[in-house]
C-alpha positions as CSV (number, residue, x, y, z in Angstrom):
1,X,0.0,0.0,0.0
2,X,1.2,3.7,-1.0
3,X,2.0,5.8,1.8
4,X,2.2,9.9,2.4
5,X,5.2,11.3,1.2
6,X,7.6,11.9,4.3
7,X,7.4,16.1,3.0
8,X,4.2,16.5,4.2
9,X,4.6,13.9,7.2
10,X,7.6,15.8,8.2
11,X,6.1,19.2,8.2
12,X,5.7,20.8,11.6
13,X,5.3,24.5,13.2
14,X,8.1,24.5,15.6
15,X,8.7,28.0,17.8
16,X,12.6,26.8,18.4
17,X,14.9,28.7,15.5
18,X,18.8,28.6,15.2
19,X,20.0,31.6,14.2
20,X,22.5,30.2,11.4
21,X,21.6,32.3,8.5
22,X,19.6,31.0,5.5
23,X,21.5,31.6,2.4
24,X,20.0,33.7,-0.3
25,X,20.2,30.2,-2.6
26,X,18.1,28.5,-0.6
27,X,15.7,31.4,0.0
28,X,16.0,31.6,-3.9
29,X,14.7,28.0,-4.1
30,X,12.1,28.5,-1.6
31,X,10.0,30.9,-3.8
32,X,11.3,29.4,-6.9
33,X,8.8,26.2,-5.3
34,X,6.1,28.6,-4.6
35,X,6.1,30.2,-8.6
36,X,5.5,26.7,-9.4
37,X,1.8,26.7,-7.8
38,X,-1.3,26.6,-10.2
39,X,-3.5,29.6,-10.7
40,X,-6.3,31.1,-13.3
41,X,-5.4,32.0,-16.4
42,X,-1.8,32.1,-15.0
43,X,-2.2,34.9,-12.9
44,X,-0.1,33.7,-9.9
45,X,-1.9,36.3,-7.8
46,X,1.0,35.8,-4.5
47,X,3.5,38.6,-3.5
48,X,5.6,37.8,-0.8
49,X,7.5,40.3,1.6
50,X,10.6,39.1,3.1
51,X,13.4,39.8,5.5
52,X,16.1,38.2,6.6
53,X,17.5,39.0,10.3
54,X,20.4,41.0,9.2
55,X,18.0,43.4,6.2
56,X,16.3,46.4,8.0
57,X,12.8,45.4,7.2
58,X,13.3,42.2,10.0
59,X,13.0,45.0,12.5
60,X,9.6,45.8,11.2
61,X,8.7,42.4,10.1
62,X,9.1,41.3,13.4
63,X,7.0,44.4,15.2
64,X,4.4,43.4,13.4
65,X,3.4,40.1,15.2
66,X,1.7,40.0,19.1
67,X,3.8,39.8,21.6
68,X,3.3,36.3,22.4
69,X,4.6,35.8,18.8
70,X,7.7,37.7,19.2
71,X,9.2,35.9,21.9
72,X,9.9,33.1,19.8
73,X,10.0,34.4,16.4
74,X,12.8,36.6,16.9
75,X,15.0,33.3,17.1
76,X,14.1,32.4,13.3
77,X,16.3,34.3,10.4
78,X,13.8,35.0,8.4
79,X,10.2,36.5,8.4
80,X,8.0,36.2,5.3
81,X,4.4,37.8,4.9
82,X,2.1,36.4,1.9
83,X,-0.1,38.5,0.1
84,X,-2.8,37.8,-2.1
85,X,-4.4,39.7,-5.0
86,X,-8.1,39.5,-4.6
87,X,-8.7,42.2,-7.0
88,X,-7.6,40.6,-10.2
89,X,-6.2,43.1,-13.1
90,X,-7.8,40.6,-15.3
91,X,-11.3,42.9,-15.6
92,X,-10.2,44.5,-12.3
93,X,-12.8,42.1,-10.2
94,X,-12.8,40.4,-7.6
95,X,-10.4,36.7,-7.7
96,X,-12.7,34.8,-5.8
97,X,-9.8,32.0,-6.1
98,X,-7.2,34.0,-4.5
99,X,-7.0,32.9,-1.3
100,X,-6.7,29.1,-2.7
101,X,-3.9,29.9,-5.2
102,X,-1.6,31.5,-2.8
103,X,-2.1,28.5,-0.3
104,X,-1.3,26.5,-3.0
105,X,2.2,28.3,-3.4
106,X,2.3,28.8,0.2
107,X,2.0,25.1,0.5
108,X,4.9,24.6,-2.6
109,X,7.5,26.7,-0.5
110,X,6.5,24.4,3.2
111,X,7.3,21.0,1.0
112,X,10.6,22.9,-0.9
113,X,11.6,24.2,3.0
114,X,10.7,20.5,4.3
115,X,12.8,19.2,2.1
116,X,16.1,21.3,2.5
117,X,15.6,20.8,6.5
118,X,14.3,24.2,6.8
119,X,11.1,24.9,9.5
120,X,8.3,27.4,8.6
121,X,5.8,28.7,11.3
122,X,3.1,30.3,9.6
123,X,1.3,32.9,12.5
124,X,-1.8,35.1,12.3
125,X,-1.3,36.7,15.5
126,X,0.2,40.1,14.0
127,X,-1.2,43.6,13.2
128,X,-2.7,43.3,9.5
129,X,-3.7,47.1,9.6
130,X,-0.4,48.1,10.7
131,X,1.3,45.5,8.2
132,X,-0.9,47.0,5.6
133,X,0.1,50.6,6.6
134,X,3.7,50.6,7.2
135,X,4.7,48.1,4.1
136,X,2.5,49.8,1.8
137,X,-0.1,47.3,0.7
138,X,-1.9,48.2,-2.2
139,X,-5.6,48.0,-1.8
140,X,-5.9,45.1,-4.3
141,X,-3.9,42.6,-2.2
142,X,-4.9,41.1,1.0
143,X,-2.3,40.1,3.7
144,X,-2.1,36.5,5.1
145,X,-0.5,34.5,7.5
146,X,3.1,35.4,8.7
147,X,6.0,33.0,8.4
148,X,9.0,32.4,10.8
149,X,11.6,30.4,8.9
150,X,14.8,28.7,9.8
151,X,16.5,25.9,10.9
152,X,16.2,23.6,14.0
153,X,16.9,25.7,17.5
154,X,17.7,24.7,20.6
155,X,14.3,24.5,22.3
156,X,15.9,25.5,25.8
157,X,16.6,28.8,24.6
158,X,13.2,29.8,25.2
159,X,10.2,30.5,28.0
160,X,9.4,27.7,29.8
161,X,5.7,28.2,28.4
162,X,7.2,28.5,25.4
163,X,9.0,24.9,25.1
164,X,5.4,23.3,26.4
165,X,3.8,24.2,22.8
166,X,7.3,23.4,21.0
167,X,6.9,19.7,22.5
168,X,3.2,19.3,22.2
169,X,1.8,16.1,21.0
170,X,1.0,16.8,16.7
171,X,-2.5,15.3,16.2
172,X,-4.4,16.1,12.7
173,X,-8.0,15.2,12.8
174,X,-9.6,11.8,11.3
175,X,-10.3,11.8,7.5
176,X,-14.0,10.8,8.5
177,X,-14.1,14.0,10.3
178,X,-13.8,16.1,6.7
179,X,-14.8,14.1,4.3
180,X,-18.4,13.6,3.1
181,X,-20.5,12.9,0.5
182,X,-23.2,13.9,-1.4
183,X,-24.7,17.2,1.0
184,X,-22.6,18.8,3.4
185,X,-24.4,18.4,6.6
């Protein structure tokens, strides 16, 4: 019997980061796996906004997420905010498929970072107006989640209540739970 490839089995959120650089190559190869993601009519409707921990921007990057969130982020070399473009220039209306696409390359760069031993956090817990404000967002493109990425840290580097969620038990619902047929109920 076929089993799931080990890329997405190996896939995890961790909040532990070693601060060894990741080299503009790899980062290179990172978005080179998310240009690779399907779209409509080849619009590839994803921007990303990046920083590495020694580029100005980290400093704003990293302002940008709670609190909570910067206690550990701050360990990982490199901060990346998705954007999406839900106002298509194709007509100028609304991509109703925009979301989707960009998790699709979203989900392109987590295998390509899985499988060069890199970790990628993704976190909502940041200020989207502020993001929006003080990075210049155009009006057509919607901010997403914000991504921590690295390399494996030392998890005793960080808050006691901090190493608790880095070693929690990773549970993913059963298929039977999602999957249906015929009407949604």
């Amino acid at each position: 019997m076929e089993t799931i490839h080990k890329l997405i089995t190996d896939r995890w959120s961790p909040v532990a980061f070693d601060s060894r650089k990741v080299e503009y190559d790899t980062i290179h190869l990172l978005f080179e796996a998310a240009k690779w993601a399907p779209s409509g009519r080849n619009a590839q409707p994803w921007r990303f906004i990046y920083a590495t921990s020694d580029m100005p921007d980290y400093k704003l990057l990293l302002s940008l997420l709670s609190d909570q969130n910067q206690v550990w982020a701050s360990t990982a070399p490199m901060l990346v905010l998705p954007l999406t473009q839900v106002i298509s220039t194709y007509k100028n209306r609304p991509n109703r498929l925009a979301f989707y696409e960009t998790g699709m390359a979203v989900g392109n760069l987590l295998l390509q970072a899985t499988h060069m031993d890199l970790l990628v956090h993704q976190m909502a817990g940041y200020d989207v107006e502020r993001a929006k404000e003080e990075l210049v967002i155009p009006t057509r493109y919607e901010p997403l989640a914000m991504m921590a990425i690295g390399y494996k840290g030392d998890v005793a580097q960080l808050p006691e209540s901090v190493i608790a969620w880095e070693k929690r038990e990773r549970t993913r619902n059963e298929i039977s739970k999602f999957l249906v047929t015929g009407k949604c109920k």
